[in-house]
N, C-alpha and C positions, 0 to 999 in steps of 0.2 A: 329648515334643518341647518343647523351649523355644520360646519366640516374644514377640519386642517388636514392637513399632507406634511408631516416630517419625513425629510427626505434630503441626502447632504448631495444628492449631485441634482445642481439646478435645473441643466436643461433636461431630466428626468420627472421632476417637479414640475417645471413648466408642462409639461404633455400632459402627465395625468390632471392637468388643473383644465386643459382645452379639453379631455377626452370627459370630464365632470360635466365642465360649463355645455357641453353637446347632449348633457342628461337633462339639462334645468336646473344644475346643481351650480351655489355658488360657495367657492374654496373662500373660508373665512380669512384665513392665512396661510402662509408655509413658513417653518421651520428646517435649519438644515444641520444642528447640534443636538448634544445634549444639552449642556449648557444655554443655549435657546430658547429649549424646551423649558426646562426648568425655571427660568427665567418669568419665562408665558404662562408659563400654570398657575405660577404663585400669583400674579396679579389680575388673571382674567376667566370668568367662568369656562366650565368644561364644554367642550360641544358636544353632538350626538354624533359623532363620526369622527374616527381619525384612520387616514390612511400612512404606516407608520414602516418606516423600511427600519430594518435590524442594523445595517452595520451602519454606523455615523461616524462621521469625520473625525469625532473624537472618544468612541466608544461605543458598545453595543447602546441599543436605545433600552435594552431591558432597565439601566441604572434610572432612566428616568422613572420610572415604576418604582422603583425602591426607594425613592425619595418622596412620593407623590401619588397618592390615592387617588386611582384615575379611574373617572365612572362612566368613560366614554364605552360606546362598542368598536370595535377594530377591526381594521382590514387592513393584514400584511402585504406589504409588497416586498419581494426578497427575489436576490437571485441562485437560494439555496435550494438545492439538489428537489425534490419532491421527497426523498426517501428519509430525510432527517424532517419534516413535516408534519410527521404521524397526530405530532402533541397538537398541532394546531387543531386537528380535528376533532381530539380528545374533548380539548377543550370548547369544542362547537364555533372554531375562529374560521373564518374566510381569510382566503390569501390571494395573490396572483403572483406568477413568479413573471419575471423579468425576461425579455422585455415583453411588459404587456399588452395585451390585446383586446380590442375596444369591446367585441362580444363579450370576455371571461370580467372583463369591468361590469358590463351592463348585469348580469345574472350575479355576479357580488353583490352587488346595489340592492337588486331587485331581493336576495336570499339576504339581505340585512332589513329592508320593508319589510318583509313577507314574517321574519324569524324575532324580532327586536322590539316589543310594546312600549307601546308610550312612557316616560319616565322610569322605567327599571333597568337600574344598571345592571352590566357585564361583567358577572365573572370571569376571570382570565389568572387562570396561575403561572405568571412568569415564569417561577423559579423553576417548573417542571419545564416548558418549554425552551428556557435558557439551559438545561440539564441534557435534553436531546441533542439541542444542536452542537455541545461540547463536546457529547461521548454519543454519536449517533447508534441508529440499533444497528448491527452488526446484520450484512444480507450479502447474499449470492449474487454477481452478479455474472452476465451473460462470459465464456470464455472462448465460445465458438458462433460460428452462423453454418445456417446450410444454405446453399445456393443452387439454382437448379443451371444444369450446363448440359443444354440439350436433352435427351432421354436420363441424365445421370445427376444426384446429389452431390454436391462437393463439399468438403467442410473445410473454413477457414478462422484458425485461431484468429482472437482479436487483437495480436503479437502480430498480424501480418497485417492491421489496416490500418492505411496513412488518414481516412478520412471518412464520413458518413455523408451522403447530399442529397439534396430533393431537386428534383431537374420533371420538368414535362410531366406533370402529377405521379412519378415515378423516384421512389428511396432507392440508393444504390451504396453499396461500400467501395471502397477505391484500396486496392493491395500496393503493398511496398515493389510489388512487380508491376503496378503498370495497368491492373488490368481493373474494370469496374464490371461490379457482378447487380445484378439486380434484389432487391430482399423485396419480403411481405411488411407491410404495414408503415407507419409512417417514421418521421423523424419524432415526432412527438413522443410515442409510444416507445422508441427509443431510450428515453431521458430515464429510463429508470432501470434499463439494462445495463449499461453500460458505467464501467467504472469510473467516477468522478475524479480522482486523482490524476486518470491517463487522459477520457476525453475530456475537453468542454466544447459547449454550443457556442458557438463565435456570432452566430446572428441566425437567423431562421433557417437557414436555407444547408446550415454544415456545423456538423462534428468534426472538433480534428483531433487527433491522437498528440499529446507532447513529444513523444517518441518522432513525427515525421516533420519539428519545423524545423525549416532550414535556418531562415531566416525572417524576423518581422523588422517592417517597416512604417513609418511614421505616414499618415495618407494624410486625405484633406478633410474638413471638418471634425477634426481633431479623433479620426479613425485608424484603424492600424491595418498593413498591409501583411498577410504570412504567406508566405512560401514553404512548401513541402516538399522533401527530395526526389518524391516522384509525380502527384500530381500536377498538373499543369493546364488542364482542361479552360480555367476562368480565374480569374483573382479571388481570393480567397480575405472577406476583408469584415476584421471583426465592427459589430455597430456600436456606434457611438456610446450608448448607455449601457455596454458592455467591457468596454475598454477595462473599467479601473478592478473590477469581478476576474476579468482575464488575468491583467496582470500579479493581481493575487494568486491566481491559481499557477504560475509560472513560477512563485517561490517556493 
């Protein structure tokens, strides 16, 4: 089986190619443009696999489609929302979102064997997919939680939480007051409640509000340190292959 990784942040690249190579799979190449891409297309047969992140260094990767009859089958990897998604499944695509995890790798793989016959390409309509994620579908998301507080229900706007975090196999919100309440379910299941504009997931373990940084800082292995006006529990430190997704989401 052949297989490229376009993908413009290397040490991203690099992982999914060791979390491959632990399958028995070997990464033909990696690409980290469009121009790359296009490049690579034009002089060298297509593979059966491409694992292909959306946003490139110098444009979405959809243009490479638009240049080049690609007859691979795809597996996205992106760090967009699940909820602007939909198309990928419309279109029968495997995704992972970012940063990913070696089980939801392994069951892509396996749901690309299991789903993908020998020699027939993949239909894939960009154009609808590049269409969603411009003008995503329009959805509700969560404005309150309830919390249980002894015998009694509390309800706390999403307007009063500095933070979301997974601590001792336990989810808790953390208030602009100081106070951390316990929720049902997980951070995971989270990711589709909560509005994308206010929180983002900084690394597995926390949501945080834009609303509660105080202040970010520059860390070690090129990670970021944030501060919130009132948590203070643990350092709060976005990961690495999130960093450059965060700071988009700060503009």
């Amino acid at each position: 089986m052949k297989v490229i990784i376009i993908e413009d942040e290397k040490p991203s690249a690099r992982r999914l190619q060791r979390m491959l190579e632990k399958q028995g799979m070997e990464v033909h190449t990696m690409l980290h443009s469009v121009e790359d891409a296009l490049t690579w297309f034009k002089s060298n047969t297509h593979p059966d696999l491409i694992f292909l992140d959306i946003q490139l260094s110098d444009g979405l990767s959809f243009e490479i489609f638009e240049t080049i009859e690609i007859k691979s089958a795809i597996i996205f990897t992106t760090a967009y929302d699940e909820y602007a998604l939909q198309a990928f499944k419309l279109n029968s695509i495997d995704y992972l979102l970012k940063p990913i995890e070696e089980e939801e790798l392994v069951l892509a793989v396996q749901k690309y064997k299991e789903r993908t016959p020998k020699n027939q390409p993949v239909t894939v309509d960009f154009n609808e997919i590049k269409k969603l994620l411009i003008n995503p579908i329009d959805r509700a998301y969560k404005k309150r939680f309830s919390v249980q507080v002894g015998q009694h229900l509390k309800l706390i706007s999403t307007a009063e939480v500095e933070c979301f975090f997974s601590e001792n196999k336990g989810t808790y919100l953390h208030t602009v007051s100081g106070r951390n309440y316990l929720l049902d379910g997980t951070l995971d299941q989270l990711e589709n409640d909560l509005e994308p504009e206010t929180f983002f997931r900084v690394n597995r373990s926390f949501f945080v509000s834009i609303n509660a940084i105080s202040d970010i800082i520059n860390y070690s292995n090129s990670r970021l340190l944030v501060k919130l006006h009132s948590y203070k529990d643990q350092d709060i430190i976005v990961a690495r292959e999130r960093v450059k997704d965060f700071k988009n989401w700060l503009e």
